[in-house]
C-alpha positions in Angstrom: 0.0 0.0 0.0 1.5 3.2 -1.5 2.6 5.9 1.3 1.7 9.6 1.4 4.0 11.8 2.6 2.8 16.0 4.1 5.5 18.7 4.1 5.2 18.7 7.3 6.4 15.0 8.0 9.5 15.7 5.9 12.3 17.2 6.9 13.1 21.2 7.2 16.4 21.4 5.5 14.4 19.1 2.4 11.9 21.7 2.3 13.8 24.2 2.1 16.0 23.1 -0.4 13.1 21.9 -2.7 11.5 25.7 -2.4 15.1 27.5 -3.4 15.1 25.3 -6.3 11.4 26.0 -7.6 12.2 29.8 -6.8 15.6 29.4 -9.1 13.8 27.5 -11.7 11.0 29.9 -11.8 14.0 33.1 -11.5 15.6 31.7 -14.2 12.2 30.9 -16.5 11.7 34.8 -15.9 15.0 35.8 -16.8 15.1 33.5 -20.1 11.3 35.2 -20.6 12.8 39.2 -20.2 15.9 38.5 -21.9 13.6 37.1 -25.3 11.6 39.9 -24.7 14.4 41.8 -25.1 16.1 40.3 -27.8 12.9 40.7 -29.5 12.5 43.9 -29.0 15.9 45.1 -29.8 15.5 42.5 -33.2 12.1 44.6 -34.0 13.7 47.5 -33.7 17.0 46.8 -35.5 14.4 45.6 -38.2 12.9 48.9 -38.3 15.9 51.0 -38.4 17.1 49.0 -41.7 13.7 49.3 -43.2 13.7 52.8 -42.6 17.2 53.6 -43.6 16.9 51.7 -46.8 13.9 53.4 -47.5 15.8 57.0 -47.4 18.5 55.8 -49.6 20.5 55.2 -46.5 22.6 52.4 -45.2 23.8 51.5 -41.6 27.4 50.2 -40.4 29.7 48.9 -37.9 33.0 48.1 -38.2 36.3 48.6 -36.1 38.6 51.0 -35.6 42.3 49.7 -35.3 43.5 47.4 -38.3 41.8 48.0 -42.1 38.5 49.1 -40.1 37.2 45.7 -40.7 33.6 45.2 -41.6 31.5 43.4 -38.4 28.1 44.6 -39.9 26.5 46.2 -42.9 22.8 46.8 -43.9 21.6 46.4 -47.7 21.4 50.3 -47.8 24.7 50.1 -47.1 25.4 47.8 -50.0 23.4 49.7 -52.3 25.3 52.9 -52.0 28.4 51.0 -52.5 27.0 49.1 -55.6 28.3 46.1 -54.3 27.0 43.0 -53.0 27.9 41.3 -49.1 30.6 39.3 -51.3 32.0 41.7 -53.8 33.0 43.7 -51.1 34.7 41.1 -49.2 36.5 40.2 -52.4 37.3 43.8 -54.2 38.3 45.4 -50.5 38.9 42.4 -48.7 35.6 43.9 -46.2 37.8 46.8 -45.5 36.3 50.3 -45.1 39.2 52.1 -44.5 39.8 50.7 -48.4 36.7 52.0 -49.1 37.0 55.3 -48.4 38.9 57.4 -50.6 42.9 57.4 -49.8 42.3 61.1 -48.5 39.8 59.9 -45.5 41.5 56.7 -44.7 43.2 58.3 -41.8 40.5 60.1 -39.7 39.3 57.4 -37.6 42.7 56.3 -37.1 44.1 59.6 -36.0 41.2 60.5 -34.2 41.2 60.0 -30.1 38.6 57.8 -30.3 37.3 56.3 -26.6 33.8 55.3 -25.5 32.1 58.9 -26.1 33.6 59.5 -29.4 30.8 61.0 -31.8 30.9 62.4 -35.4 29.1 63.8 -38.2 31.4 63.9 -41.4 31.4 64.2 -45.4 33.6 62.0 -47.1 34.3 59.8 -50.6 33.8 56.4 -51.0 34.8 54.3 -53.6 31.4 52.6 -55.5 31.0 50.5 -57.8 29.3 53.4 -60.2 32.6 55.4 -58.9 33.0 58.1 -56.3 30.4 59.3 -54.4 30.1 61.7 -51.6 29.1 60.1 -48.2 27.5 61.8 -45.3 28.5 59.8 -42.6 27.3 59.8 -38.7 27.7 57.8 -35.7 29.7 57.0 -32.6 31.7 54.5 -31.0 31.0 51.4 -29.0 33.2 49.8 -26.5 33.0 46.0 -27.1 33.5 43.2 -24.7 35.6 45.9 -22.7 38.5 45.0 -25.0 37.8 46.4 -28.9 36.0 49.9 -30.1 33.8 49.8 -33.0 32.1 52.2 -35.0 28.5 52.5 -35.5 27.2 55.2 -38.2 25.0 56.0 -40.7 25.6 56.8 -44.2 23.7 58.4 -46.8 24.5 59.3 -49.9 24.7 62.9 -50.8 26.3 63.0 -54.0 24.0 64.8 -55.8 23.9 67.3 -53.2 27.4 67.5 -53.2 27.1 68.1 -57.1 24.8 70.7 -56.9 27.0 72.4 -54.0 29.7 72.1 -56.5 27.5 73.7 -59.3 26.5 76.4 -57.1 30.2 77.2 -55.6 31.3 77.2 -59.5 28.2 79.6 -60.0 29.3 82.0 -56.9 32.9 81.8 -58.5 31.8 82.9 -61.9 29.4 85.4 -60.6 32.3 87.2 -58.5 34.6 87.1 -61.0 32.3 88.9 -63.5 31.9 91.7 -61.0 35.2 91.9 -60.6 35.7 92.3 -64.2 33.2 95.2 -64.4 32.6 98.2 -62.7 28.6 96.7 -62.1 28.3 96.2 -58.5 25.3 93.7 -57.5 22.5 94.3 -54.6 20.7 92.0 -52.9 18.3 93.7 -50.4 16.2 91.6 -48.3 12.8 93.4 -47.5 12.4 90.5 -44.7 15.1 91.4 -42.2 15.8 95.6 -44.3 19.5 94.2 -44.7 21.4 95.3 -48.1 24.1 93.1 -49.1 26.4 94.3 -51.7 29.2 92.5 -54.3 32.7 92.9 -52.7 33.9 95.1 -56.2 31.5 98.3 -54.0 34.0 98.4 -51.2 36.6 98.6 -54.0 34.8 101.7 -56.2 33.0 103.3 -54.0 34.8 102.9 -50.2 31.6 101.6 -48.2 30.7 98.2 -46.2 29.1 95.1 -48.0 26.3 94.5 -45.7 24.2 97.0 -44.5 21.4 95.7 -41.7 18.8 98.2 -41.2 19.3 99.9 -44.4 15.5 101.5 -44.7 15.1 101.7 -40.7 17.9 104.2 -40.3 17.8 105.4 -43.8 21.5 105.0 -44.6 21.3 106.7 -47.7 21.2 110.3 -45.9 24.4 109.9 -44.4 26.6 111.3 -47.2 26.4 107.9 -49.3 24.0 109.6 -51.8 24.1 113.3 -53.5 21.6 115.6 -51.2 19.6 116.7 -54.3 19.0 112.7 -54.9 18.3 111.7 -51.8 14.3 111.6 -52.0 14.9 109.8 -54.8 16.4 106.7 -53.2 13.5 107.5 -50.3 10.9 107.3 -53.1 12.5 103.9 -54.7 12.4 102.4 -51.1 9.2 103.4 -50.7 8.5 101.6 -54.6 10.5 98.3 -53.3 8.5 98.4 -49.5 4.8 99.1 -50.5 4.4 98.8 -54.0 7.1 96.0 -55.5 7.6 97.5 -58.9 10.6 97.4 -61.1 13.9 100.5 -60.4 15.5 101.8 -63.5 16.6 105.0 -62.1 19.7 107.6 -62.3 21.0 109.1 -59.0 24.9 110.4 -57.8 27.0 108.2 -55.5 29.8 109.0 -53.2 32.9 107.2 -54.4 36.3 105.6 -53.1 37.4 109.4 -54.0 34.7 111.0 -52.0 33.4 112.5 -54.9 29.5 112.3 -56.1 29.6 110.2 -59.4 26.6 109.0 -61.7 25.3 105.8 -61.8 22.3 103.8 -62.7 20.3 101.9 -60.4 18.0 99.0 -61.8 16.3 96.5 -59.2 14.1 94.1 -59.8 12.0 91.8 -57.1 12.2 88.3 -56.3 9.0 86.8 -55.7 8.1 83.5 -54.0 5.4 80.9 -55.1 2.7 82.9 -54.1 3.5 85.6 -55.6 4.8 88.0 -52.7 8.3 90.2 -52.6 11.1 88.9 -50.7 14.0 90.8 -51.8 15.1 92.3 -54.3 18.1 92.2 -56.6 19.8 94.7 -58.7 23.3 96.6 -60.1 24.5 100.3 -59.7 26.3 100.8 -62.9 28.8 103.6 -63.1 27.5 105.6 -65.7 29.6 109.0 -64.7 31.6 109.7 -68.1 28.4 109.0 -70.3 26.3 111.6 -68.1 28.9 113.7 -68.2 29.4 113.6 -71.8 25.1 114.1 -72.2 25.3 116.7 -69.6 27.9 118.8 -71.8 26.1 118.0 -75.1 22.6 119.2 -73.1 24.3 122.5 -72.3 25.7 122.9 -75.5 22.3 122.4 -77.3 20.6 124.9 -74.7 23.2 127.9 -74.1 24.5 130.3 -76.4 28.4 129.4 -76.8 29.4 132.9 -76.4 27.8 134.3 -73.1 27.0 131.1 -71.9 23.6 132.3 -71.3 20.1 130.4 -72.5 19.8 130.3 -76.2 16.4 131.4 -77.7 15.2 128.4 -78.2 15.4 126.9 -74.6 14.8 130.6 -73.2 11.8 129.9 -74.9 11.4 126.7 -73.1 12.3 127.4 -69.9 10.0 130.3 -69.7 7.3 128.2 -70.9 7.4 125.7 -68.4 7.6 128.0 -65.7 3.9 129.3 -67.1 2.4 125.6 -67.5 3.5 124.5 -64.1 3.1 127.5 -62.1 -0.6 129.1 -63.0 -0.8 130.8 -60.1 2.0 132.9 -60.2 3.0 135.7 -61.8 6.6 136.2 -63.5 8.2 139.1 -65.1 9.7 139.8 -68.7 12.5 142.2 -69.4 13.9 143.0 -72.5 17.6 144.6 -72.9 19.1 145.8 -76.1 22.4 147.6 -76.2 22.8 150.7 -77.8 24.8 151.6 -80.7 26.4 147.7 -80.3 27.3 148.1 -84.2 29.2 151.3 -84.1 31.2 149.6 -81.4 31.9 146.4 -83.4 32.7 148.7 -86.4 34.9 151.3 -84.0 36.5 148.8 -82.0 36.2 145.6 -83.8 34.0 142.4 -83.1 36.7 140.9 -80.4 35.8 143.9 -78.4 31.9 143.7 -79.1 31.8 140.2 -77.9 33.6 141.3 -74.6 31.4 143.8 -74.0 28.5 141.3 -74.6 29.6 138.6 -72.2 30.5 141.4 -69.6 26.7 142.1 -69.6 25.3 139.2 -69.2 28.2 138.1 -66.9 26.9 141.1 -64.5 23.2 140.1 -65.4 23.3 136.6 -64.4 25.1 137.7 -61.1 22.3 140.2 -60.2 19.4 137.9 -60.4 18.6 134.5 -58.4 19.6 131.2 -59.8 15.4 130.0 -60.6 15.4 133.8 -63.4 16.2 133.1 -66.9 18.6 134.8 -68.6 18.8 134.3 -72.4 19.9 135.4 -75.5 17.5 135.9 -78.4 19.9 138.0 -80.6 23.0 139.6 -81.7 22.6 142.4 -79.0 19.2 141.6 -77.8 18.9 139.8 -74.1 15.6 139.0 -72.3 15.3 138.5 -67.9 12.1 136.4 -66.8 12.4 136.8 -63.5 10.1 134.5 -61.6 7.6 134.9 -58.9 7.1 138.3 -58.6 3.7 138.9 -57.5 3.1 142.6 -56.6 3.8 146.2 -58.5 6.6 146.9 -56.4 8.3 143.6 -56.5 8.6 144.2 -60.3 9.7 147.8 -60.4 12.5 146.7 -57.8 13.4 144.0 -60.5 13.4 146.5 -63.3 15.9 148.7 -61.0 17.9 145.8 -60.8 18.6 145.8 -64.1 18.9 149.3 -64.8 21.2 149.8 -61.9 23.6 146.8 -63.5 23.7 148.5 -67.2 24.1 152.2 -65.9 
């Protein structure tokens, strides 16, 4: 007849020992449990980071740092940017990616302090299997087993970044050696942050700083930068580029290198984004001094007598005019002068003499009346003086004095 034996008719150090070992067992079933969790979790999660770095044309590796930088671990992103398979890679650079890297990069991790912490974000070469191609690469180190370091990092490929940076450098490059080439200096002004940001040929030309931040707040163009008499000019083409975001094709005088006033033309035009709205704007000042210049001296030629330097008929004619059509509510004042027996002094004395006389008259004319009066010449000895704005009866017989006092 079979026996049954109660805990409590066995022994104490039996029990005991039986319950440590169904507590280890269970311990160690939990353990086992967690450390598949784990290992599951850090699977699932390794999974995603490949799918996701694959997916962004991205690749992930480890590999170590002392010797060739052998290969412990590489994803298929990894393989696709290097246009090799697991294998080729083993065979071509014996899974080396110190060989991988162009001969210029081969020495940073090696020369680098690298401990525990080490982290880094760097662009570098690689040798492909469709050629070079720029690599951003990113990661840190891992201590192993407490006895090797290994690197862990990303890599994307940014070549075609890196070829558009290139394009763009080349672009820059071209661009600044063009200005240099020319007297055109280029603006950019940004109407965002009012900062003006000028080609480094203006510091050359014209003696001033290339970036200007608060151009339109503090209205740096009064500050000697710009001739006074075009200063509301430049006020009026801010005022164009701020509120209304029309084209600038304009003409104004700007202090050079020299500190003289010289001509130049302005043209702007904006930069709009998708939507349609200004966001800077970009331009040239062109030095146009020796051409005004040149059409200055032909305008004065084609408007002054070349004797007296006085107004010709014609644009006497003209100026007097417009004085009428844009001021219709004021009056102006017309005196004729014709000098006396001016043939018997050209017959006496000779025409050298006559035309001495003539320029000494109008010489002592021009001085007697205000710069806005016209004085012209509308014949051999004949003269004319608008004087402007004169309003009352004694205001013009002062002006008639005037002139009666300077040919007395």
């Amino acid at each position: 007849m079979s026996q049954i034996f109660l805990a409590a008719d066995l022994p104490k150090a039996v029990i005991m020992t039986i319950s440590l070992s169904v507590l280890l067992v269970l311990a160690l079933a939990g353990f086992v449990f967690y450390m598949w969790r784990v290992q599951e979790h850090e699977g699932n999660v390794a999974m995603e980071v490949r799918d996701l770095t694959n997916s962004i044309g991205a690749g992930v590796i480890n590999f170590l740092v002392m010797g060739t930088g052998h290969i412990t671990y590489a994803s298929d992103g990894f393989y696709d940017i290097a246009g090799y398979s697991k294998e080729e890679v083993k065979e071509v650079f014996d899974n080396s990616f110190y060989m991988m890297l162009e001969s210029k990069y081969t020495e940073f991790f090696k020369l680098q302090d690298i401990s525990k912490d080490f982290k880094f974000n760097e662009e570098m070469e690689i040798k492909t299997g469709e050629g070079l191609k720029w690599i951003l690469i990113s990661g840190n180190s891992v201590l192993r087993k407490k006895k090797f370091i290994t690197i862990s990092a990303v890599v994307v490929d940014i070549t075609e970044k890196r070829k558009l940076m290139d394009k763009l450098a080349l672009e820059q490059e071209r661009y600044r050696l063009a200005t240099e080439l020319s007297n055109d200096v280029i603006l950019n002004y940004s109407i965002y942050d009012d900062t003006l940001s000028i080609s480094e040929n203006f510091r050359q030309y014209y003696g001033g700083a290339t970036k200007i931040t608060g151009f339109n707040k503090e209205k740096v163009w009064e500050k000697g930068a710009v001739y006074k008499d075009d200063i509301e000019k430049v006020a009026e083409i801010m005022r164009i580029i701020i509120m209304k975001g029309g084209n600038v094709d304009t003409q104004i005088r700007v202090r050079n290198s020299e500190i003289k006033y010289v001509w130049c033309r302005l043209i702007c035009m904006p930069v709009r984004d998708k939507y349609g709205e200004n966001k800077e704007y970009i331009g040239k000042l062109i030095n146009i001094d020796s051409e005004k210049n040149d059409l200055l001296k032909a305008e004065k030629r084609a408007m002054t007598d070349p004797l007296t330097k006085a107004f010709n008929k014609e644009f006497t004619r003209i100026k007097i005019q417009e004085f009428i059509d844009n001021n219709p509510d004021k009056k102006g004042m017309l005196l004729l002068v014709d000098i006396d027996k001016f043939k018997s002094i050209n017959d006496n004395y000779g025409h050298l003499m006559g035309d001495n006389i003539i320029i000494e008259v109008v010489t002592q004319v021009t001085k007697a009346f205000r710069s806005d009066d016209i004085v012209g010449r509308i014949g051999g000895d004949e003269f004319v003086v608008f004087v402007c704005n004169v309003n009352n009866p004694e205001d013009q017989i002062k002006q008639a004095q005037k002139l009666h006092a300077v040919l007395r």
